[in-house]
BABA-818871 format. One record per residue (C-alpha): residue number from 1; residue in one letter; x, y, z. Coordinates in steps of 0.2 Angstrom, whole numbers, plus 5000, padded with zeros to 4 digits. Each point is the difference from the previous one (the first is absolute). Example, Ala and Ser with C-alpha at 12.3 -4.5 7.8 and 13.67 -1.06 7.14 Angstrom:
2
{pt 1, 'A', {5062, 4978, 5039}}
{pt 2, 'S', {5006, 5017, 4997}}
END
This chain:
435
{pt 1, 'X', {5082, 4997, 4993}}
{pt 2, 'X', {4990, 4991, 4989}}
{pt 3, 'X', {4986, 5003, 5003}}
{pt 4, 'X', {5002, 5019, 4995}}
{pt 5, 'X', {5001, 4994, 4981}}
{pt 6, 'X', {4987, 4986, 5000}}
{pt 7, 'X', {4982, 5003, 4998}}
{pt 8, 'X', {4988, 4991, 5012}}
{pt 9, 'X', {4984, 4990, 4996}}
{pt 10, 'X', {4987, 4998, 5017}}
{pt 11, 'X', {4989, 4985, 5005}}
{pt 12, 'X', {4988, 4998, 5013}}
{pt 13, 'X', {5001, 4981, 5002}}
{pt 14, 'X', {4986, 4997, 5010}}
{pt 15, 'X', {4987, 5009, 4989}}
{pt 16, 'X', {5012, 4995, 4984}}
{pt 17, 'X', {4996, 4982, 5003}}
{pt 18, 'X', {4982, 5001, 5004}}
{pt 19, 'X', {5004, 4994, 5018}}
{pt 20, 'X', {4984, 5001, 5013}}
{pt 21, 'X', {5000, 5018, 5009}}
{pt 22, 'X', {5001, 4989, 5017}}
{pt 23, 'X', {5011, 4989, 5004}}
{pt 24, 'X', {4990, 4982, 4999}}
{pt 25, 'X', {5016, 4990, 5004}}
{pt 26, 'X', {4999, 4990, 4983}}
{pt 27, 'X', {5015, 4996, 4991}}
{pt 28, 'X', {5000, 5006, 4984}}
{pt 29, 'X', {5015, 5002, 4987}}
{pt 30, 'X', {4994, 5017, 4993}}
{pt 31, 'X', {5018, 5009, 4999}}
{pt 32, 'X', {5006, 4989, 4987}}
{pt 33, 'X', {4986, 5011, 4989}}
{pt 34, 'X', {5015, 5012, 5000}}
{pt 35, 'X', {5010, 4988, 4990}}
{pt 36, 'X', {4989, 5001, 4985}}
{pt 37, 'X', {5004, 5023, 4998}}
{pt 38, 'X', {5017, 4996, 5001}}
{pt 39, 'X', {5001, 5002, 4983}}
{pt 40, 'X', {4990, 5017, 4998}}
{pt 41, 'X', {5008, 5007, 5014}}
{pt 42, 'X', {5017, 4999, 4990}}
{pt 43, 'X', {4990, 5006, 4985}}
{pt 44, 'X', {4994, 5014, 5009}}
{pt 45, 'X', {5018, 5005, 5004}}
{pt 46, 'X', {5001, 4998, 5018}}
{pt 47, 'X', {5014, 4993, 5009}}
{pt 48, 'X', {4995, 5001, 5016}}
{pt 49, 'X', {4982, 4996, 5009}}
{pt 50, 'X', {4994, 5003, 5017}}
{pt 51, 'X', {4988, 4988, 5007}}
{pt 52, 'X', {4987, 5009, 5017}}
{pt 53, 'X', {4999, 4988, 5013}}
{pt 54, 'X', {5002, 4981, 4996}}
{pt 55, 'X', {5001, 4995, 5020}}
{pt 56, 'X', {4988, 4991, 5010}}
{pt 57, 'X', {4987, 5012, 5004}}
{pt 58, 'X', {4981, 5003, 5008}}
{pt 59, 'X', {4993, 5007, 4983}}
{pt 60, 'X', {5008, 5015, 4990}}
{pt 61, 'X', {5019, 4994, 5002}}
{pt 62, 'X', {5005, 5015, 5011}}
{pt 63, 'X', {4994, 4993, 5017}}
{pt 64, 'X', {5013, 4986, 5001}}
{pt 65, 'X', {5000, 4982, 5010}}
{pt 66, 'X', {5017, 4994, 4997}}
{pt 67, 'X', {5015, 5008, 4989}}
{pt 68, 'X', {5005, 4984, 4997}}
{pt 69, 'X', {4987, 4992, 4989}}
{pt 70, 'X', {4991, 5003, 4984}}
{pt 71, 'X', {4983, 5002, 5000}}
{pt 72, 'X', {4990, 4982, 5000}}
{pt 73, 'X', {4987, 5011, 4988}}
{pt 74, 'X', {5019, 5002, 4988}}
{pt 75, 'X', {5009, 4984, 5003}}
{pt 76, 'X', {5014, 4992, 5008}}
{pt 77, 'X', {5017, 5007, 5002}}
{pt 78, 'X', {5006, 4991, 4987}}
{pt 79, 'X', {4987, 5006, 4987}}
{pt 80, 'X', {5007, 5016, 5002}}
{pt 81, 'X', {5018, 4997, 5001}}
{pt 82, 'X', {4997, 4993, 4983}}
{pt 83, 'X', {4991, 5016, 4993}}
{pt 84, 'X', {5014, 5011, 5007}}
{pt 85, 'X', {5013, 4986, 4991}}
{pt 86, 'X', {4990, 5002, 4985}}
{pt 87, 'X', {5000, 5020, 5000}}
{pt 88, 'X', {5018, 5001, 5006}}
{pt 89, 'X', {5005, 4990, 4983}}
{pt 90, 'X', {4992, 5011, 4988}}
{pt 91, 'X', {5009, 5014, 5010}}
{pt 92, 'X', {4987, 5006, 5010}}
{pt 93, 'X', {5003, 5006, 5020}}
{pt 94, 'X', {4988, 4996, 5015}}
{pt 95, 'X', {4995, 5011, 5010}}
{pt 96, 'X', {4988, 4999, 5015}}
{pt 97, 'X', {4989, 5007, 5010}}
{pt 98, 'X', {5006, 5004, 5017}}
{pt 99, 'X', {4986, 5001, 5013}}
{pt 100, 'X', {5011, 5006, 5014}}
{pt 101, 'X', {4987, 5011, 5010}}
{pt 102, 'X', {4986, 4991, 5004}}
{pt 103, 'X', {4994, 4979, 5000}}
{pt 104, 'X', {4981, 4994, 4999}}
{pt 105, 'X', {4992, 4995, 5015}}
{pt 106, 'X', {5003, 4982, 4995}}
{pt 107, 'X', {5019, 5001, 5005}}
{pt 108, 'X', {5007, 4989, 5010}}
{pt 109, 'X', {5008, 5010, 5013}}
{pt 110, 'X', {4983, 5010, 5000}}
{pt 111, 'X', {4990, 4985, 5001}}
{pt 112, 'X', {5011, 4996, 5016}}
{pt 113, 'X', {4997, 5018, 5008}}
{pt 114, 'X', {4982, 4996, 4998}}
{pt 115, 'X', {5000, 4985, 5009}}
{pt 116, 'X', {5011, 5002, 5012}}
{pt 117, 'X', {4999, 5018, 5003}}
{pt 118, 'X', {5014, 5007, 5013}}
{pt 119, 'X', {5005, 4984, 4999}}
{pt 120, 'X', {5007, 5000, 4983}}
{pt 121, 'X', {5018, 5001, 4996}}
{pt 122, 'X', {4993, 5009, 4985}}
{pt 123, 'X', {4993, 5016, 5008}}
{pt 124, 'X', {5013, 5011, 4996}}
{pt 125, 'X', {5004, 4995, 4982}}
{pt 126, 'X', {4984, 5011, 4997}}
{pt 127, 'X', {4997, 5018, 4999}}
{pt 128, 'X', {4990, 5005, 5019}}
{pt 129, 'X', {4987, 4989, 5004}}
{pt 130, 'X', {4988, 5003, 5018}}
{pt 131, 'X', {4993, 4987, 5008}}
{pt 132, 'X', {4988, 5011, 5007}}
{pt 133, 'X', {4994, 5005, 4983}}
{pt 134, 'X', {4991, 4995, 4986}}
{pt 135, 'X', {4997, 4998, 4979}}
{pt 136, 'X', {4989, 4996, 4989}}
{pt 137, 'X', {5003, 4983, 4998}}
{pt 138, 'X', {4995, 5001, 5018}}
{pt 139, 'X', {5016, 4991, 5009}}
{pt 140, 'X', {5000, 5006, 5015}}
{pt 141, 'X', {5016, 5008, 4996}}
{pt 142, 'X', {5004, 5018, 4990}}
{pt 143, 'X', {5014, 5000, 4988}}
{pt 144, 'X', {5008, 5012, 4988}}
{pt 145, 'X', {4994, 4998, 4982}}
{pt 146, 'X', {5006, 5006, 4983}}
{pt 147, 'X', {4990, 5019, 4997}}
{pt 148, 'X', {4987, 4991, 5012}}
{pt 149, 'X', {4997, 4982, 4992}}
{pt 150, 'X', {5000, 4987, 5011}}
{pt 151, 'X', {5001, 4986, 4989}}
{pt 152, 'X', {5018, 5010, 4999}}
{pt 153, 'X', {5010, 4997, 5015}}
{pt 154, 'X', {5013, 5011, 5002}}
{pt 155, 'X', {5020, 4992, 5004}}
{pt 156, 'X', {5011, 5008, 5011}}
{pt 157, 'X', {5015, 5002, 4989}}
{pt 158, 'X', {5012, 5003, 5016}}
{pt 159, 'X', {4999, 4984, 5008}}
{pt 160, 'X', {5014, 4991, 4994}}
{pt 161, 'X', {4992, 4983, 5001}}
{pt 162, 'X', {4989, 5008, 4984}}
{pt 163, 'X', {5013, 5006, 4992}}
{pt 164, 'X', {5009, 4986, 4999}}
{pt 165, 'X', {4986, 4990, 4995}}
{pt 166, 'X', {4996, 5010, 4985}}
{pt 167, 'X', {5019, 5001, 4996}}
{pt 168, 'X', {4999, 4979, 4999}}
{pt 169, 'X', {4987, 4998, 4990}}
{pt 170, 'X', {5005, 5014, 4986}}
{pt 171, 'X', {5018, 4988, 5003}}
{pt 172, 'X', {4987, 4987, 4997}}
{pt 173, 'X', {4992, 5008, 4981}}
{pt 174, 'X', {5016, 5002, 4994}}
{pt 175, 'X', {5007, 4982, 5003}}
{pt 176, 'X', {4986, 4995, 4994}}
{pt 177, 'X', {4993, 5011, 4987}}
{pt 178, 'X', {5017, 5009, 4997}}
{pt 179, 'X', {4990, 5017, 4999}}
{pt 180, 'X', {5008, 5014, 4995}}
{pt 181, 'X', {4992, 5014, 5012}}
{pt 182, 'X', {4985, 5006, 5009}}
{pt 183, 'X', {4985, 5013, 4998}}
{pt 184, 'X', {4997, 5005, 5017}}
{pt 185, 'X', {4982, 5002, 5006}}
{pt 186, 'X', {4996, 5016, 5008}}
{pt 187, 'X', {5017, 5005, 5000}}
{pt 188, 'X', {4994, 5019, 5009}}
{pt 189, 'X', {4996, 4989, 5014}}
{pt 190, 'X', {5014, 4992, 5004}}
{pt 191, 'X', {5011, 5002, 5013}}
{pt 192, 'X', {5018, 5009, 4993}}
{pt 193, 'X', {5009, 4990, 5011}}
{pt 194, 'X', {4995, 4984, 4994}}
{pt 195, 'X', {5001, 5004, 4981}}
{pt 196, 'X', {5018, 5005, 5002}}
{pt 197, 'X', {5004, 4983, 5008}}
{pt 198, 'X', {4989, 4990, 4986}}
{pt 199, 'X', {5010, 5012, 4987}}
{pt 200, 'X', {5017, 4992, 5009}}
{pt 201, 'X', {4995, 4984, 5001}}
{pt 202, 'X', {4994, 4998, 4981}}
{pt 203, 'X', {5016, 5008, 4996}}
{pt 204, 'X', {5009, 4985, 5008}}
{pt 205, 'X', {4988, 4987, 4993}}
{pt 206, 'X', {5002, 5004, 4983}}
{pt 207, 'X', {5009, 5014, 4989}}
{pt 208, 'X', {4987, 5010, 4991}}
{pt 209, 'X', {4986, 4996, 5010}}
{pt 210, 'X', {4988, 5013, 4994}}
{pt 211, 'X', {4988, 5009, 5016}}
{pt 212, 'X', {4985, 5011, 4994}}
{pt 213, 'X', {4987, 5007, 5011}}
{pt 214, 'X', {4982, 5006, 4999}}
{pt 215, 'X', {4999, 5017, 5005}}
{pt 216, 'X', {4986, 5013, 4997}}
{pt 217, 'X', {5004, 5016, 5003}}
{pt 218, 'X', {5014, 5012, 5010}}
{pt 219, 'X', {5018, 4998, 4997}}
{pt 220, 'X', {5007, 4984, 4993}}
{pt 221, 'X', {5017, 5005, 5004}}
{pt 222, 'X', {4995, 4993, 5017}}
{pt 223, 'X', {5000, 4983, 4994}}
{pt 224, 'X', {5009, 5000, 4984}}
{pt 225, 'X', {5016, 5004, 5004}}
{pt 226, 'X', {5019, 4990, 5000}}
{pt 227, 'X', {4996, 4994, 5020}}
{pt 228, 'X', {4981, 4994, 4996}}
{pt 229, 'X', {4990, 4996, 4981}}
{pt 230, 'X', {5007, 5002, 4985}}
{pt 231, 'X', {4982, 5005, 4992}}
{pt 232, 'X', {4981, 5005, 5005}}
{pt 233, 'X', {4984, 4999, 4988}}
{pt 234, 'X', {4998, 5019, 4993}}
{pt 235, 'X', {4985, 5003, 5006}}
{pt 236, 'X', {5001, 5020, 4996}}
{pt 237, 'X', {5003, 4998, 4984}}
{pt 238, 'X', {4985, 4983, 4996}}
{pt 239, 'X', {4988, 5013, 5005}}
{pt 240, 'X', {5008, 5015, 4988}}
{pt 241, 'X', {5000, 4987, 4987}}
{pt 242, 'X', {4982, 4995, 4998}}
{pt 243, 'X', {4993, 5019, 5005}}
{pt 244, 'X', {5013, 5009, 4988}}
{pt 245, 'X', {4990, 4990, 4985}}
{pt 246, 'X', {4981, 5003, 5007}}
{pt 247, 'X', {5004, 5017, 5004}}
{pt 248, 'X', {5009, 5002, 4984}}
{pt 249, 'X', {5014, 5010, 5012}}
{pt 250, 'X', {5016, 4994, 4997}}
{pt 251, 'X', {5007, 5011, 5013}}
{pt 252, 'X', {4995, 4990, 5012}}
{pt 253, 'X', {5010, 4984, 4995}}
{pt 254, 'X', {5015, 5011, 4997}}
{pt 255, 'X', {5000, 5009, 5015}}
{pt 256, 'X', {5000, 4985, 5012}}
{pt 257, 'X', {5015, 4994, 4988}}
{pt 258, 'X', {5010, 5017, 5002}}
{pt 259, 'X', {4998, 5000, 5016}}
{pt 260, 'X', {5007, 4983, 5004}}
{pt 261, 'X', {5012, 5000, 4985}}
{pt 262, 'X', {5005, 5017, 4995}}
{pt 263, 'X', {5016, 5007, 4996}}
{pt 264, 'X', {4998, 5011, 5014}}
{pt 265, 'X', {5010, 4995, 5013}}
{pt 266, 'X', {4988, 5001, 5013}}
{pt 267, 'X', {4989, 4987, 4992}}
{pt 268, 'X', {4994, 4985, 5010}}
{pt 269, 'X', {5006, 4983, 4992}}
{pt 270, 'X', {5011, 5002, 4988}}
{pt 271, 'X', {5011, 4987, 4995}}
{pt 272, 'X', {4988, 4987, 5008}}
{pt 273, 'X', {4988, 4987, 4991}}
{pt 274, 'X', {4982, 5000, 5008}}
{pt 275, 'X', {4987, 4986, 4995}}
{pt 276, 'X', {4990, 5008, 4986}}
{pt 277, 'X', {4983, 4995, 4996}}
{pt 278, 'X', {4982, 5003, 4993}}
{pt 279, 'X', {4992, 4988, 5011}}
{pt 280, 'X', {5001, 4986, 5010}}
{pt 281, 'X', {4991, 4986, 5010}}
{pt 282, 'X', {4991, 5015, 5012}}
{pt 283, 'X', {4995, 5015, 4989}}
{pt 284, 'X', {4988, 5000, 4986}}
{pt 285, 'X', {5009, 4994, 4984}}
{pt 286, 'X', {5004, 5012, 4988}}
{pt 287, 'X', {4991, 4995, 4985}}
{pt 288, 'X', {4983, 5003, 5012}}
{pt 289, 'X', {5010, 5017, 5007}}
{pt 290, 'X', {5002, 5008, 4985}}
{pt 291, 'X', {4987, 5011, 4990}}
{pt 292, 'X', {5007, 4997, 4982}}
{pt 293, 'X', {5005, 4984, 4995}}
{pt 294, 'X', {5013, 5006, 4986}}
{pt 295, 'X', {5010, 5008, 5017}}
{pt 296, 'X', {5005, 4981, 5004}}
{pt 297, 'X', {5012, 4998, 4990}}
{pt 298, 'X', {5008, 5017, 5007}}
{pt 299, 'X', {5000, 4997, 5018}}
{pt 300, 'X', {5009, 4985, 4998}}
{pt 301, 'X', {5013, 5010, 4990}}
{pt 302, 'X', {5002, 5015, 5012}}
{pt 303, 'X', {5002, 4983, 5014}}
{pt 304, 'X', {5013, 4991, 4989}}
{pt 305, 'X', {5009, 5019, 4997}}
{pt 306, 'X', {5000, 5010, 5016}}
{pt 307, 'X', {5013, 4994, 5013}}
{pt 308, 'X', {4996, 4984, 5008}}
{pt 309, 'X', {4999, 4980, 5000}}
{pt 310, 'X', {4985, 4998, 4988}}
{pt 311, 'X', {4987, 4986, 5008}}
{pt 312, 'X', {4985, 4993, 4990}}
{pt 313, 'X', {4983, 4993, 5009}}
{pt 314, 'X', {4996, 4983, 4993}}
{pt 315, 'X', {4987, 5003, 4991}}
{pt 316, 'X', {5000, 5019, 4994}}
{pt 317, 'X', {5013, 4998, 4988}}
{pt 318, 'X', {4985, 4994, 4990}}
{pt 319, 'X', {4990, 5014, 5004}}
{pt 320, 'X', {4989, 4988, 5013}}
{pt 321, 'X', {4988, 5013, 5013}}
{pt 322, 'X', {4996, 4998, 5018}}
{pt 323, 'X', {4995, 5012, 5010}}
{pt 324, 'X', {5004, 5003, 5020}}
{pt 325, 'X', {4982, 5003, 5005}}
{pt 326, 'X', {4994, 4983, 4995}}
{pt 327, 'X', {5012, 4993, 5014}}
{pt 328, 'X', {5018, 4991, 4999}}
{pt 329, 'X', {4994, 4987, 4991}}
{pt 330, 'X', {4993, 5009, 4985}}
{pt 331, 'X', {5021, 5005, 5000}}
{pt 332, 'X', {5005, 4985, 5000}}
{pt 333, 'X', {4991, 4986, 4988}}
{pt 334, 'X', {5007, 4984, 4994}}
{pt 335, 'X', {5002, 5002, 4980}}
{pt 336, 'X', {5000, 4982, 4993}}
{pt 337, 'X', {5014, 5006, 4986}}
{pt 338, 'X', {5013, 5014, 4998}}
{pt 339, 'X', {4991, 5012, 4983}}
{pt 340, 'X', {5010, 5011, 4989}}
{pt 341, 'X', {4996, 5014, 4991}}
{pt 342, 'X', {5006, 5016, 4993}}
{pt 343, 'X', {5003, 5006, 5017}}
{pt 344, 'X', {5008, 4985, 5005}}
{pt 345, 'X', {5012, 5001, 4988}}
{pt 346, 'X', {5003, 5020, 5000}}
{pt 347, 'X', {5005, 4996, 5020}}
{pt 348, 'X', {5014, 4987, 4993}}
{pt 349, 'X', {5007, 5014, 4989}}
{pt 350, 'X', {5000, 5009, 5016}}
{pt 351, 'X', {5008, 4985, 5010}}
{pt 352, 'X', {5013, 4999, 4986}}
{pt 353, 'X', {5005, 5018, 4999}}
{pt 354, 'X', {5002, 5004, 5019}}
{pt 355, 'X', {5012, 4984, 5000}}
{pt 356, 'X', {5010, 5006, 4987}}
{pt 357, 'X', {5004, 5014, 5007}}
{pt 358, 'X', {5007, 5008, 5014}}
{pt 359, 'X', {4995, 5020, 4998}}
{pt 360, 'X', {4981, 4993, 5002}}
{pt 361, 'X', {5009, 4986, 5015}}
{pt 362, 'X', {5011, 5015, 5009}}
{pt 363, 'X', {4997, 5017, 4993}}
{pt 364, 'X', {4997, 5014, 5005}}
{pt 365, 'X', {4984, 5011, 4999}}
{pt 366, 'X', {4997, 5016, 4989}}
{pt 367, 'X', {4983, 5006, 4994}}
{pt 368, 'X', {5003, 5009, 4983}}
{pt 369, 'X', {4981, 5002, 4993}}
{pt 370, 'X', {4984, 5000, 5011}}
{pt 371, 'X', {4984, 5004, 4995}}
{pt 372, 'X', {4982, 4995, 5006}}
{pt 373, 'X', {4999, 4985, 4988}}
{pt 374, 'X', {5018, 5000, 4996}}
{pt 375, 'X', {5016, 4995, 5009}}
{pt 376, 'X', {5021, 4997, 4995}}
{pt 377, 'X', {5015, 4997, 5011}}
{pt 378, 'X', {5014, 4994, 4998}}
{pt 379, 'X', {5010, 4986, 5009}}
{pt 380, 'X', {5020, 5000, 4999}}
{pt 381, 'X', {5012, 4987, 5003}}
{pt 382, 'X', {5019, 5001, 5001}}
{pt 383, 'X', {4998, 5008, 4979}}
{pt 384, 'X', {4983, 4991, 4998}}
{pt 385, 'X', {4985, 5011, 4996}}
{pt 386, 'X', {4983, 4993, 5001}}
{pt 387, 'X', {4985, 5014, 4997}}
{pt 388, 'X', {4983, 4993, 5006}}
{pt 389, 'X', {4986, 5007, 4991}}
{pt 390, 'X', {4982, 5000, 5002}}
{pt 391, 'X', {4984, 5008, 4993}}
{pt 392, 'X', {4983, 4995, 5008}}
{pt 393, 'X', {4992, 5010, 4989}}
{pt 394, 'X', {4990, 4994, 4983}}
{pt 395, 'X', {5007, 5013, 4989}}
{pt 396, 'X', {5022, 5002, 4995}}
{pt 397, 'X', {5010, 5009, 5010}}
{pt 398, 'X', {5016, 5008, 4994}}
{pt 399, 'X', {5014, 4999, 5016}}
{pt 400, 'X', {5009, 5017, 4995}}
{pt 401, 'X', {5018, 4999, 5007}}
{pt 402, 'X', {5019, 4994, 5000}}
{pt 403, 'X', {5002, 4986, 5001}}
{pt 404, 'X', {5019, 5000, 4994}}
{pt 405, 'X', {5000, 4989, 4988}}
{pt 406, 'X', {4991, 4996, 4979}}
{pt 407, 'X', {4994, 4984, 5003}}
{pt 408, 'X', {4996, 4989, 5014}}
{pt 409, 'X', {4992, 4980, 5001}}
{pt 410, 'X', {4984, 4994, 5006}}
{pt 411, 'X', {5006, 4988, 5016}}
{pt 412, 'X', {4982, 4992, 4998}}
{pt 413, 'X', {4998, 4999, 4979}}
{pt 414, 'X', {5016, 5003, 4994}}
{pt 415, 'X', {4994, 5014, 4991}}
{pt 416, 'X', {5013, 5014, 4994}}
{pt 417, 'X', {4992, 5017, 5006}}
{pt 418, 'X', {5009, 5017, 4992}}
{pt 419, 'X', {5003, 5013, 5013}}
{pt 420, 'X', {5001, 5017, 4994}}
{pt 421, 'X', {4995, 5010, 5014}}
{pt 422, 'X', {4987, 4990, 5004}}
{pt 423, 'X', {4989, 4985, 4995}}
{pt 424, 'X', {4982, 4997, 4999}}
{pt 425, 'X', {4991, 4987, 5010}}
{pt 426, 'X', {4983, 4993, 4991}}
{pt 427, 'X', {4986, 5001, 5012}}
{pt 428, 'X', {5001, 4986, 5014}}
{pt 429, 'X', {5016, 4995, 4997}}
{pt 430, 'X', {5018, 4996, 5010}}
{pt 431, 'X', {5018, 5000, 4994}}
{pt 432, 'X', {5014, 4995, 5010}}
{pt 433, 'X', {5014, 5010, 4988}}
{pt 434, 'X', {5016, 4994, 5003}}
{pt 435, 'X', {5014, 5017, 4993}}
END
């Protein structure tokens, strides 16, 4: 699969391209901005970019009118089937948001069940809904909203009427988009069911069509598995990332990867590739997250090393801050050009190394030296040997043990490092040391 050796850049369009938060109806041509980071992008070393919702929506995206058009605030169809031309030539693959589980109340089919009530055709293409009831929007009419939102109006993913309306218009993106795959909203939420039958039918639309879900918490192996999605978003481990530098505890990072990696046979994911980030268009980004700014450089290196598909925040790979209590927006901001700085250019190095090789691609997991402020592990391929070092702390640290070899190679310098029973690693500093 692709997708398991690429590494992925994220844009929120509709905050991205300074589009209105509600949806005025104007016509504006705002997705050709992506056009212009093209070039930093591939710069940046990623070859693949996933884009949040681009659909006709209410406001944020994720409450959906129509699958089947892009959002008047973004453009025309043909805008964007031009930017996904432009990004599929420099060798980059699209893939889209999914927003499977719920639409906006500005729907069509829900637009009709308000009208028309027990009248509607479209009754049942929704999660329940009582006449006799009510919601804050003051219908007349309860329905089932996402955790509670009504702007969220839940689907009933077993009506085959919905199902097969979904399934068009994703036939629909990819004839005209050609996208390469999908990043399924709320993927915990979803009915198994349905996303077996979506996993078959992408099989058959296109070979390699990459699924990932969103998923929180519990056992991933519920979705991510050879019947469902091929990867979730590691949320376990984007929390141990950013707390095992504030805390100074690296512990905390490496337990969350032994226990999902280990060599222990009982471990949870081995052999599979979550979604790996430090941040994203709904948590606080991490240069605002993170307590010493010299730490930035190593979270993104513990990201690119551990097991994983790597995924970078537009905007963060400059070190740019936003912080979740100042509302989505605040997470979200229309940057009127790409920067790049040292960081930018440390996390190409990154991008660089991880596609070059396949111990950090499809490796296994072994921690060899842990510390408070000090972590190694090694990642081995079929004979390749990649040991991922990192020390948080200000002061060197010698990494005492055998590593079976004299010498080994920087993967993000090309430095030569000698190995004899150990190496010292300066104070906040990472080396990818290929054996």
């Amino acid at each position: 699969m692709w997708a398991y050796e690429s590494v992925f850049y994220q844009i929120y369009p509709l905050g991205f391209c300074g589009a209105p938060f509600e949806n005025d109806g104007v016509l504006e041509h705002r997705i050709e901005k992506v056009n212009d980071w093209i070039p930093h992008i591939k710069k940046l070393g990623a070859d693949a970019i996933y884009f949040s919702p681009v659909f006709e929506s209410d406001t944020h995206g994720y409450n959906t009118r129509d699958y089947t058009k892009i959002d008047t605030r973004l453009g025309t169809n043909e805008d964007f089937a031009n930017v996904c031309n432009n990004l599929h030539k420099e060798g980059i693959r699209v893939v889209l948001d999914g927003v499977f589980n719920h639409v906006g109340r500005g729907f069509w089919a829900f637009e009709d069940v308000l009208k028309n009530r027990e009248q509607s055709p479209y009754v049942n293409w929704f999660g329940r809904i009582a006449f006799d009831g009510n919601s804050n929007y003051n219908d007349g009419l309860w329905y089932e909203g996402w955790e509670g939102n009504y702007d969220l109006v839940k689907l009933n993913l077993r009506n085959e009427e919905v199902i097969q309306h979904i399934f068009s218009a994703i036939k629909g993106w990819v004839d005209e988009f050609d996208i390469d795959g999908l990043r399924l909203d709320v993927a915990y939420c979803l009915d198994h069911d349905f996303v077996r039958r979506l996993r078959s039918f992408c099989n058959e639309l296109k070979p390699d069509f990459f699924l990932v879900g969103e998923t929180l918490h519990g056992d991933y192996n519920q979705l991510m598995n050879d019947e469902m999605l091929h990867s979730v978003t590691n949320y376990e481990c984007y929390k141990g990332l950013y707390s095992s530098f504030n805390c100074m505890n690296m512990f905390e990072i490496n337990h969350s990867l032994l226990r999902q990696f280990g060599p222990e046979n009982w471990t949870l994911y081995k052999g599979k590739h979550l979604l790996s980030f430090v941040d994203n268009h709904d948590v606080t980004r991490v240069a605002s997250i993170l307590t010493n700014k010299n730490h930035l450089p190593l979270i993104y290196a513990l990201a690119f090393g551990m097991p994983g598909i790597p995924c970078v925040y537009y905007g963060s790979e400059w070190g740019a801050e936003g912080r979740k209590e100042d509302g989505d927006p605040a997470l979200r901001p229309a940057f009127e050009k790409p920067e790049w700085n040292d960081l930018t250019e440390w996390i190409s190095k990154l991008a660089e190394a991880k596609k070059q090789s396949k111990a950090l691609q499809y490796g296994n997991f072994i921690s060899k030296v842990l510390t408070n402020g000090q972590c190694v592990f090694e990642r081995e391929w079929e004979g390749e040997r990649v040991y991922v070092a990192i020390n948080a702390a200000d002061s060197p640290f010698y990494a005492g043990f055998d590593a079976g070899a004299v010498e080994a190679t920087d993967l993000i310098t090309g430095e030569k490092i000698a190995l004899n029973g150990g190496f010292e690693i300066p104070g906040y500093r990472a080396f990818f040391l290929r054996v």
